[in-house]
N, CA, C and O atoms as a DFTB+ gen file, in Angstrom:
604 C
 N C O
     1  1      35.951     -35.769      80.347
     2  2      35.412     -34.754      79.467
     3  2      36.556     -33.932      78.893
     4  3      37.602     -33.706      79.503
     5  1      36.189     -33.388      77.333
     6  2      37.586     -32.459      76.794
     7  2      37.527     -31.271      77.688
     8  3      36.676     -30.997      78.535
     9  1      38.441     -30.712      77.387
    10  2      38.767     -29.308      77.743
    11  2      37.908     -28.402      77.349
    12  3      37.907     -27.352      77.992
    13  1      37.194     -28.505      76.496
    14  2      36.835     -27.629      75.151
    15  2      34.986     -27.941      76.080
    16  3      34.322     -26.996      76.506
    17  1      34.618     -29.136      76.165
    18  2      33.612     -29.007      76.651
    19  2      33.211     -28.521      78.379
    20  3      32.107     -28.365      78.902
    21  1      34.592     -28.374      78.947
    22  2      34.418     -27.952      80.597
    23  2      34.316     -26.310      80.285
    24  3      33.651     -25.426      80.824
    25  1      35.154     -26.297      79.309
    26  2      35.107     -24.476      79.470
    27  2      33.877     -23.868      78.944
    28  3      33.581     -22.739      79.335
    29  1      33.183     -24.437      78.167
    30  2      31.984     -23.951      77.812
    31  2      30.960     -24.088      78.765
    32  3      30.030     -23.304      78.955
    33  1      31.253     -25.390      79.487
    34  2      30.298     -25.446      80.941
    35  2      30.371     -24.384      82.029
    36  3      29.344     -23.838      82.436
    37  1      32.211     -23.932      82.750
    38  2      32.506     -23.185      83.096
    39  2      31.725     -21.687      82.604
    40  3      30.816     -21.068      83.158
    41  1      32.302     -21.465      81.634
    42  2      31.550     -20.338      81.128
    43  2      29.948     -19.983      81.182
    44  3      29.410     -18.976      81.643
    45  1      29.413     -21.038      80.615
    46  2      27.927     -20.920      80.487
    47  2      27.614     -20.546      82.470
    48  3      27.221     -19.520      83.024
    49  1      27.903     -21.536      82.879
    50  2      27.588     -21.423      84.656
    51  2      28.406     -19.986      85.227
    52  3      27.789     -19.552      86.200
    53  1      29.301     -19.357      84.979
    54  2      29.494     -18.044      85.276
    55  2      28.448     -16.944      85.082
    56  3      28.113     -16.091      85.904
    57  1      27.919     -17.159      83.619
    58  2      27.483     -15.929      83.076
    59  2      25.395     -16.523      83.696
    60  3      24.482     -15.773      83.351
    61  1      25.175     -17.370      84.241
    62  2      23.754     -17.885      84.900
    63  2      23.899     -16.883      85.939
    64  3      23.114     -15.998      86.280
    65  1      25.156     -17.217      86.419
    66  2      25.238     -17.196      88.404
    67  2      25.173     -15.194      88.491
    68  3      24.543     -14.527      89.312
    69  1      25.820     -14.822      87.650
    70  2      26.123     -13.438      87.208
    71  2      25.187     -12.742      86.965
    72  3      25.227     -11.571      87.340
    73  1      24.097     -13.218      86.292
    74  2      22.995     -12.809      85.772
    75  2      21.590     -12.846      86.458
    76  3      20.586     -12.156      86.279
    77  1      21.931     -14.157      87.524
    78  2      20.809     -13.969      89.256
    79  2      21.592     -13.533      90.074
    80  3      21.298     -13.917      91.206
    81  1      22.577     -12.819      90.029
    82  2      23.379     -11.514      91.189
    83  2      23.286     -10.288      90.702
    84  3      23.716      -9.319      91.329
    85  1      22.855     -10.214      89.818
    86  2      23.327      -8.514      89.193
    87  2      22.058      -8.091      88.906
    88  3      21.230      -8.629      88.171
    89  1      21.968      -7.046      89.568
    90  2      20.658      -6.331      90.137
    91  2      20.174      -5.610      88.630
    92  3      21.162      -5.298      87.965
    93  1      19.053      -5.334      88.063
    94  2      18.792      -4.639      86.897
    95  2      19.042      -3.628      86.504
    96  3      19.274      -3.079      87.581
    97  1      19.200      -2.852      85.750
    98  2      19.500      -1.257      85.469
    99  2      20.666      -1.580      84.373
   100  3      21.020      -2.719      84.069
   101  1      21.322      -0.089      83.709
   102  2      21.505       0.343      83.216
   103  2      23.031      -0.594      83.024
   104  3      23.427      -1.048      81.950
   105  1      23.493      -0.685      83.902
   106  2      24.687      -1.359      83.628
   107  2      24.944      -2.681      83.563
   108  3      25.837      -3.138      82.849
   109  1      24.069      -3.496      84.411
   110  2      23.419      -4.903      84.035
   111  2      23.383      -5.472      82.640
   112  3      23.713      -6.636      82.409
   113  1      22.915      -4.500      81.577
   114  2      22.694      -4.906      80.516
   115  2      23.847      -4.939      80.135
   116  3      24.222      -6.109      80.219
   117  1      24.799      -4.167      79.675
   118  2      26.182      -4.182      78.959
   119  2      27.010      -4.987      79.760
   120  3      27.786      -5.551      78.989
   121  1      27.276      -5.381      81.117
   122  2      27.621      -6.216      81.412
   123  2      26.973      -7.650      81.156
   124  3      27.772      -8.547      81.427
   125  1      25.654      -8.130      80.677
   126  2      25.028      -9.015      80.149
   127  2      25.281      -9.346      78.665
   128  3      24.890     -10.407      78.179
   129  1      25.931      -8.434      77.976
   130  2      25.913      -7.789      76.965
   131  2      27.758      -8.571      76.607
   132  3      27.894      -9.482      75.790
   133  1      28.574      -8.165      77.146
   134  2      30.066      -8.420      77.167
   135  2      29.488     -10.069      77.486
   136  3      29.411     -10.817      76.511
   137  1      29.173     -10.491      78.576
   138  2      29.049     -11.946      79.083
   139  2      28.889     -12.653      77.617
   140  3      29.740     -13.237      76.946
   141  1      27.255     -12.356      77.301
   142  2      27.470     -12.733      76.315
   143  2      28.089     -13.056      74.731
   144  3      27.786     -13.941      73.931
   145  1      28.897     -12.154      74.666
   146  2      30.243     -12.043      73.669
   147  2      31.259     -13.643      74.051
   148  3      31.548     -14.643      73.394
   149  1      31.552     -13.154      75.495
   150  2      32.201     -14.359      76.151
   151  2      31.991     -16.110      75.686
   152  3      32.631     -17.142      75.483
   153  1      30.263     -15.409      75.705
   154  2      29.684     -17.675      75.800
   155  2      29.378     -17.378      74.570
   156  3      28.533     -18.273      74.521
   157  1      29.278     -16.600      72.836
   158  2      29.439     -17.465      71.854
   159  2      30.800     -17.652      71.853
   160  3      31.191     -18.787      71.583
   161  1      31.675     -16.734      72.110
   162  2      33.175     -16.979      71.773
   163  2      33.710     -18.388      72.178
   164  3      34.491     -19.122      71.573
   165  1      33.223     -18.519      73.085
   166  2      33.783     -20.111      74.183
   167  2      32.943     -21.399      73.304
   168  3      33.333     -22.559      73.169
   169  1      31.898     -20.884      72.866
   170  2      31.722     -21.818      71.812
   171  2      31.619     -22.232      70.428
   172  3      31.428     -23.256      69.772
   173  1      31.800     -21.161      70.290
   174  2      32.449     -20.945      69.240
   175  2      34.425     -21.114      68.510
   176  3      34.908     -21.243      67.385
   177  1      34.985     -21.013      69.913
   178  2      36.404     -21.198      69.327
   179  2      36.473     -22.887      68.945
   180  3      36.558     -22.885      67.717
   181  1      36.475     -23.890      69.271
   182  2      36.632     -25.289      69.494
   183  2      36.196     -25.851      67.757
   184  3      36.945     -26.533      67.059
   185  1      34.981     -25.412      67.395
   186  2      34.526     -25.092      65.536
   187  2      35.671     -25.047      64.747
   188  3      35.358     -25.828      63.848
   189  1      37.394     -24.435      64.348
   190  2      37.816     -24.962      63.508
   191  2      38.826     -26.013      64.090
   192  3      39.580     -26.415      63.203
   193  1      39.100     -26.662      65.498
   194  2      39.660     -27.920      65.861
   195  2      39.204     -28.882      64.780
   196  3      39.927     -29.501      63.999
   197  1      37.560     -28.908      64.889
   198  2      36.905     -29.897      64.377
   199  2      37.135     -30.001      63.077
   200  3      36.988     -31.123      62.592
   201  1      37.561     -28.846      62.155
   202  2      37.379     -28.792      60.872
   203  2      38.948     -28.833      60.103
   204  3      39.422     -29.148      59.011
   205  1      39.324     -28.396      61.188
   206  2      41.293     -28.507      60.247
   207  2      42.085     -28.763      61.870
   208  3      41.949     -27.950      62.783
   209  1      42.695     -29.706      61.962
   210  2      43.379     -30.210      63.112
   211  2      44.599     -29.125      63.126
   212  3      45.059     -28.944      64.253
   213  1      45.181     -28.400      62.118
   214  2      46.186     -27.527      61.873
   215  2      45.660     -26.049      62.522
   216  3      46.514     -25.166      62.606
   217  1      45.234     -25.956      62.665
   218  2      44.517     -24.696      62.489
   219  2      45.029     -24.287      64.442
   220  3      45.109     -25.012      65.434
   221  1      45.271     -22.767      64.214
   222  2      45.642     -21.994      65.222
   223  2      45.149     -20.435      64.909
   224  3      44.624     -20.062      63.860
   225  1      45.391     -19.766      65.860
   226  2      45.485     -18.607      65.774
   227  2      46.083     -17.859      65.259
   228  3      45.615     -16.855      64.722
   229  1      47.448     -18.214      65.303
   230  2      48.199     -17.381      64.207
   231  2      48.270     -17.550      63.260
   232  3      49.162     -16.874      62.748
   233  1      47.727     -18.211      62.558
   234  2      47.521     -18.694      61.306
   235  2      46.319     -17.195      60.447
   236  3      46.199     -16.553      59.404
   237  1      45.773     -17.342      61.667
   238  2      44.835     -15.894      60.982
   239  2      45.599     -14.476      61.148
   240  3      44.984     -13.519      60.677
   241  1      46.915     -14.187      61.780
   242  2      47.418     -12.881      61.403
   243  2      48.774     -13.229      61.166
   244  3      49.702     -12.663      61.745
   245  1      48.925     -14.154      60.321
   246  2      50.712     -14.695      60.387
   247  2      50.698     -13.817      58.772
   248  3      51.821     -13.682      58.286
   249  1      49.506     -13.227      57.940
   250  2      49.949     -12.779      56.924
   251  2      50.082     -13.568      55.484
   252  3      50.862     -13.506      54.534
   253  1      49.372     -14.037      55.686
   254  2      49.575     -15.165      54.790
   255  2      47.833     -15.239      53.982
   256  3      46.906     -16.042      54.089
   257  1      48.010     -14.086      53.257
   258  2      46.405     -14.140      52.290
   259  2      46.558     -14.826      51.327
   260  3      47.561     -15.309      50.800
   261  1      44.849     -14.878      50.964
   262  2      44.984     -15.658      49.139
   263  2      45.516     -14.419      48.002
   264  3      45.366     -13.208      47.835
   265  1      46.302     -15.697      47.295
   266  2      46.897     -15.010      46.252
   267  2      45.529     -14.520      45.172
   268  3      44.381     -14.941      45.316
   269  1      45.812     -13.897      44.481
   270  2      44.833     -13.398      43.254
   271  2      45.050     -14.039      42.512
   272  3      46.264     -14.079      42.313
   273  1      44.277     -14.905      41.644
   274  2      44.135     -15.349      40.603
   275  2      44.220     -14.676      39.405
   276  3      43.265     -14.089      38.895
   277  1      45.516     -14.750      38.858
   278  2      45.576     -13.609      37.587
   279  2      44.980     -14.132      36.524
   280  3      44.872     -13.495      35.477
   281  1      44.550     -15.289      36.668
   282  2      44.096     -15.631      34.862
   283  2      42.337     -14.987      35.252
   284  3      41.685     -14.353      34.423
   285  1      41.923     -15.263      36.394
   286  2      40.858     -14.466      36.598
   287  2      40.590     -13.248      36.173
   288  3      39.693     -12.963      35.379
   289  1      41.606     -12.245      36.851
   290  2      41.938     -11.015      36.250
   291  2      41.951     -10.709      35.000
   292  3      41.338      -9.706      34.635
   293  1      42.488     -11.320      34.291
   294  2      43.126     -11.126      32.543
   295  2      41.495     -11.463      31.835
   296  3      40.951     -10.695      31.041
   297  1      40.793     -12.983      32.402
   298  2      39.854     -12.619      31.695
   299  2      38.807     -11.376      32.173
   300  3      38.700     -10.564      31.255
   301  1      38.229     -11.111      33.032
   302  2      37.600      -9.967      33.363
   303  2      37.551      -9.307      32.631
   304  3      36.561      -9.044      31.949
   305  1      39.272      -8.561      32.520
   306  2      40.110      -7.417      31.884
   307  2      39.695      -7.667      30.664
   308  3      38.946      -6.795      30.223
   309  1      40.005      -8.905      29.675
   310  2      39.264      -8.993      28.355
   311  2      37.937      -8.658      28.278
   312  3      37.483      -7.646      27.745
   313  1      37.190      -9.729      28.945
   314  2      35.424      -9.196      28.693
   315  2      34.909      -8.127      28.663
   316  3      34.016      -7.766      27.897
   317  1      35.596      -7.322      29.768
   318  2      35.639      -5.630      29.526
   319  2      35.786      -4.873      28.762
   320  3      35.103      -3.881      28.507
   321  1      37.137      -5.432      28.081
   322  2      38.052      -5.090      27.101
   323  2      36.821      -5.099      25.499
   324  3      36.837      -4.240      24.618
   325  1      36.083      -6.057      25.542
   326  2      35.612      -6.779      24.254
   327  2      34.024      -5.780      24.401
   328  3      33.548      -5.557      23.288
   329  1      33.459      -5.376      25.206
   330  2      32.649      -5.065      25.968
   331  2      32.705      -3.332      25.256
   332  3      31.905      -2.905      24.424
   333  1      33.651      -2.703      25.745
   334  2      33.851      -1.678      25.261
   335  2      34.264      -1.111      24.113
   336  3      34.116       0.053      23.742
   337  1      34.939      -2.262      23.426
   338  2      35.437      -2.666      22.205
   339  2      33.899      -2.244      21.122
   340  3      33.885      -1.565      20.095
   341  1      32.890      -2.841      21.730
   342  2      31.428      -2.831      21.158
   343  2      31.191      -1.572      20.540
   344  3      30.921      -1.177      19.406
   345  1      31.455      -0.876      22.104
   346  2      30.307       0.181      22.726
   347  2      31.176       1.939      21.729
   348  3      30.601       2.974      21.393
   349  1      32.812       1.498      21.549
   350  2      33.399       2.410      20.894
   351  2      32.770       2.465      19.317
   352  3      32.553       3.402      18.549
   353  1      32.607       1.171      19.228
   354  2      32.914       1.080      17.581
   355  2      31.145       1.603      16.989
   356  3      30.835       2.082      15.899
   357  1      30.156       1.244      18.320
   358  2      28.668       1.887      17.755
   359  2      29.176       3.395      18.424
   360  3      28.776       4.092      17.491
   361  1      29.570       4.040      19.054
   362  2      29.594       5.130      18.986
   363  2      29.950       5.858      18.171
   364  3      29.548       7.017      18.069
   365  1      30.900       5.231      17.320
   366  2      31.748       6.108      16.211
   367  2      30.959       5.831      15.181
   368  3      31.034       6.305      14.047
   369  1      30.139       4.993      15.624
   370  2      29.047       4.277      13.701
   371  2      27.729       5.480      13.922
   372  3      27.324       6.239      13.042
   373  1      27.218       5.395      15.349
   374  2      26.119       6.303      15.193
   375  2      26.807       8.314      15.197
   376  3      26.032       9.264      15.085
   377  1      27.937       8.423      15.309
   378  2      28.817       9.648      14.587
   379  2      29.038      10.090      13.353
   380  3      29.546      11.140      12.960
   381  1      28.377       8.706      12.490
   382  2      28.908       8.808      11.129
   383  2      29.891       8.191      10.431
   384  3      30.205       8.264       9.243
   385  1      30.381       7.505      11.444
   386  2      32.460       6.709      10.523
   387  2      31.837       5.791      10.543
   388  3      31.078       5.352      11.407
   389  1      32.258       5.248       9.096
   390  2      32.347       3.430       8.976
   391  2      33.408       3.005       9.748
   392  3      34.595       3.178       9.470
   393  1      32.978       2.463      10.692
   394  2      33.992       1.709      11.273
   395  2      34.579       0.035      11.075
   396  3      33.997      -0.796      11.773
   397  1      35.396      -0.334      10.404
   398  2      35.582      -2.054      10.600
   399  2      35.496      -2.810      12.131
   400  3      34.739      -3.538      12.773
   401  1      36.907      -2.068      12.264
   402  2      37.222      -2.679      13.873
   403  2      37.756      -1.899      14.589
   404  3      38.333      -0.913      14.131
   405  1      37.657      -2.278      16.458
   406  2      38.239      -1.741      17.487
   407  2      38.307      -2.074      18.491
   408  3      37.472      -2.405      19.334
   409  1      40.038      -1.960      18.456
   410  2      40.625      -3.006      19.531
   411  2      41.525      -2.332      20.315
   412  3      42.511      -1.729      19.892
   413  1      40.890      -2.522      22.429
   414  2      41.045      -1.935      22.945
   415  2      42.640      -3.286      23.778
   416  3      42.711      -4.428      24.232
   417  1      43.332      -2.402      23.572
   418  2      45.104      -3.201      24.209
   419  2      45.222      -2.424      25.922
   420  3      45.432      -1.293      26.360
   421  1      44.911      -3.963      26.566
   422  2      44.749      -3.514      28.402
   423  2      46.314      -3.892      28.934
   424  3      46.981      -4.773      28.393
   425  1      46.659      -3.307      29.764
   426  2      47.948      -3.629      30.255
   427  2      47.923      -4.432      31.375
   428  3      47.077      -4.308      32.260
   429  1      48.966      -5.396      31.384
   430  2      48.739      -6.253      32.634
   431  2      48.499      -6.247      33.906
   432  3      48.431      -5.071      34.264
   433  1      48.367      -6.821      34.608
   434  2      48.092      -6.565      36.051
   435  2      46.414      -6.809      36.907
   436  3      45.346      -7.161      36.405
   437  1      46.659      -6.552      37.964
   438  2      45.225      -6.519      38.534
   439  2      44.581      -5.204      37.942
   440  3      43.396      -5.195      37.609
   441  1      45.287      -4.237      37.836
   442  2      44.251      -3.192      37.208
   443  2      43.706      -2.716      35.957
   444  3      44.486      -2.781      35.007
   445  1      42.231      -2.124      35.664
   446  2      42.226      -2.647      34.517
   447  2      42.908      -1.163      33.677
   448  3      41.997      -0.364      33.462
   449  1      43.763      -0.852      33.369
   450  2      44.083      -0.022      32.495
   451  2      44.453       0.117      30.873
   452  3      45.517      -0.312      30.427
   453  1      43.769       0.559      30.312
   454  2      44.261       0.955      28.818
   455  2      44.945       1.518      28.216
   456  3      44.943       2.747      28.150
   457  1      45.828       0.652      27.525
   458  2      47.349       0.989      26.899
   459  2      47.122       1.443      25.891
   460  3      48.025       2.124      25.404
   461  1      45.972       1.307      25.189
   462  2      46.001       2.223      23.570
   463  2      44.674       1.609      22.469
   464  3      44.682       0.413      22.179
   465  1      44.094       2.097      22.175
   466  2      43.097       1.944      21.131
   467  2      43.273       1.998      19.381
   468  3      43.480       2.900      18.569
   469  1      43.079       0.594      19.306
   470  2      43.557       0.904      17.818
   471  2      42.168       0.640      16.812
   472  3      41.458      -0.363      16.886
   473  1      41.949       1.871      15.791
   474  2      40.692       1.595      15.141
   475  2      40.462       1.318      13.717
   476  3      39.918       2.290      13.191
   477  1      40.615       0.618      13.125
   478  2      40.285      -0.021      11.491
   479  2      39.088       1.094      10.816
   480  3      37.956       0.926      11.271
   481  1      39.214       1.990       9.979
   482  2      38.107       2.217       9.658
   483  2      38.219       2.298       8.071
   484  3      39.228       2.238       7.368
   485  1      36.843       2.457       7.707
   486  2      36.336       2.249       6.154
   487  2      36.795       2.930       5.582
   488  3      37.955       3.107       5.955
   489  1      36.394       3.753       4.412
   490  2      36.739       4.736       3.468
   491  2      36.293       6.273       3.576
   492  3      35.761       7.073       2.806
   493  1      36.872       6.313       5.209
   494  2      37.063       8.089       5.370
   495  2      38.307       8.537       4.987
   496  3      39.319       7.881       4.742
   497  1      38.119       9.750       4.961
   498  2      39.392      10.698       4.430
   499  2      40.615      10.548       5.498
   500  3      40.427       9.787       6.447
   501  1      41.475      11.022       5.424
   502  2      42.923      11.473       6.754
   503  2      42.344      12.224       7.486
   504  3      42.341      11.923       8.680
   505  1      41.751      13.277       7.121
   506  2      41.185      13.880       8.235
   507  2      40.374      14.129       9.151
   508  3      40.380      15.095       9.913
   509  1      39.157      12.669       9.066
   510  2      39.033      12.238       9.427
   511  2      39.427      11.872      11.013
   512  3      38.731      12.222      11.967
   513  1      40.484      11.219      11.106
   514  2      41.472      10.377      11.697
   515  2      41.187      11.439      12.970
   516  3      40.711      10.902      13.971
   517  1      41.460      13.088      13.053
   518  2      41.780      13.506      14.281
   519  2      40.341      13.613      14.625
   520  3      40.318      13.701      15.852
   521  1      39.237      13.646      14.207
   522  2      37.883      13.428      15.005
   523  2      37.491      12.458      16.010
   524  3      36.956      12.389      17.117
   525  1      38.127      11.580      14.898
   526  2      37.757       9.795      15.540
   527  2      38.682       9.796      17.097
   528  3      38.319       9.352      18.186
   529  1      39.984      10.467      16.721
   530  2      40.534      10.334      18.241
   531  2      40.283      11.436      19.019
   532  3      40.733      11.636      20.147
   533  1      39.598      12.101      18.425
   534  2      39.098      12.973      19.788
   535  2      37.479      12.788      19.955
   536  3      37.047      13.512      20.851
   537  1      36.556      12.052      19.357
   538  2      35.930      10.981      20.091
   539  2      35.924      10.306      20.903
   540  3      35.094      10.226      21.808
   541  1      37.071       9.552      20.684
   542  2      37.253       8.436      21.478
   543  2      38.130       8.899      23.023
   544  3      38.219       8.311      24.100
   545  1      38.728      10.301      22.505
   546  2      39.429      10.417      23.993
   547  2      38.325      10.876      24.976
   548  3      38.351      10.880      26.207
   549  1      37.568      11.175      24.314
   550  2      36.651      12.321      24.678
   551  2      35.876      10.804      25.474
   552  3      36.060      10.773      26.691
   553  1      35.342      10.018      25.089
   554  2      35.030       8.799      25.958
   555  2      35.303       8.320      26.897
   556  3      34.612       8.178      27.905
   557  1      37.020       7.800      26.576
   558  2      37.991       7.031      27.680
   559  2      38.913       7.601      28.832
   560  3      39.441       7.174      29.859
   561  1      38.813       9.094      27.942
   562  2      39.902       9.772      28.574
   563  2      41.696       9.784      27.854
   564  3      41.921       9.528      26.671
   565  1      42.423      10.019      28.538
   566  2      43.589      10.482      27.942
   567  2      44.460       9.197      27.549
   568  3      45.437       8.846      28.211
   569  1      44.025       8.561      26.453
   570  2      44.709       7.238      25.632
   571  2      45.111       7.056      24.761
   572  3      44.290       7.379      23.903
   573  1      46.216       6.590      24.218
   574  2      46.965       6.677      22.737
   575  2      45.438       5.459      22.105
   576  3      44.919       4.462      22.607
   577  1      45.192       6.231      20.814
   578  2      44.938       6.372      19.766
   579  2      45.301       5.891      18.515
   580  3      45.646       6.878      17.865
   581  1      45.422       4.708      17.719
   582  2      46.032       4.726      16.508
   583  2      44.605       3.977      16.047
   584  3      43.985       2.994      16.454
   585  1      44.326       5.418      14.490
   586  2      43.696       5.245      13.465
   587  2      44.261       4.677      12.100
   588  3      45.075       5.367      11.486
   589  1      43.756       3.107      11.457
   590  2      44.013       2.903       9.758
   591  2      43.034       2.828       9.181
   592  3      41.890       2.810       9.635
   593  1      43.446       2.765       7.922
   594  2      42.054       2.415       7.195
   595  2      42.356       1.008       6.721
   596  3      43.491       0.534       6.684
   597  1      41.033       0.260       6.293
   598  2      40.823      -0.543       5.787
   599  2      41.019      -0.795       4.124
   600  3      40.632      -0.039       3.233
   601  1      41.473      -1.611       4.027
   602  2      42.206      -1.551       2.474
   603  2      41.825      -2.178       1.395
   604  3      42.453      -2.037       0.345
């Protein structure tokens, strides 16, 4: 017989013999309680032998996580990006500005942060221009801003 199957026998027959000696009450249980921690663990460890012949223990604190998938990231960061892109350009339409376009520039990385908003708009005046960015900061918060017009 393996190893793997005596110790689970071992085990299982400890925590029987333990359990018709140990008188009932209060402490019985948590000691029933730990036992049992014991017999899934014991049968439970032998489960990744079967599944990766490599496989150890230190393998789970040697430090060694999954990397992040940055193209994952980047798209996210776009869909978001395109997403809000929407949600600026009807805000500034139901404000009153013709708006063409607006395009929100995310900076790299896992996080999603915004490097600057740039907005195309129709045939408003210049002055204009400082409403629209204090709209929009007023939205996103504290973000460079560049207003043109459409030509």
């Amino acid at each position: 017989m393996s190893a793997w199957v005596m110790a689970i026998i071992g085990v299982i027959s400890i925590t029987v013999l333990v359990d018709i000696l140990l008188p009932e009450g209060e402490t019985a249980k948590y000691i029933k309680g730990v036992l049992s921690i014991f017999v899934v663990a014991t049968i439970v460890a032998p489960i990744p032998a079967f599944i990766n012949k490599d496989w150890s223990i230190d393998n789970i604190f040697s430090g060694s996580y999954p990397v992040v998938d940055e193209r994952y990231i980047a798209t996210i960061n776009e869909s978001r990006a395109d997403e809000q892109q929407k949600q600026i350009k009807d805000f500034l339409v139901n404000n009153g500005y013709e708006i063409v376009q607006v395009v929100i520039t995310v900076g790299q990385g896992n996080i999603y942060i915004i490097d600057r908003v740039d907005v195309t708009a129709g045939e408003q005046s210049y002055e204009d221009a400082d409403e629209i960015i204090s709209l929009i900061k007023q939205r996103l918060g504290d973000v460079q801003v560049y207003v043109g017009w459409d030509k």
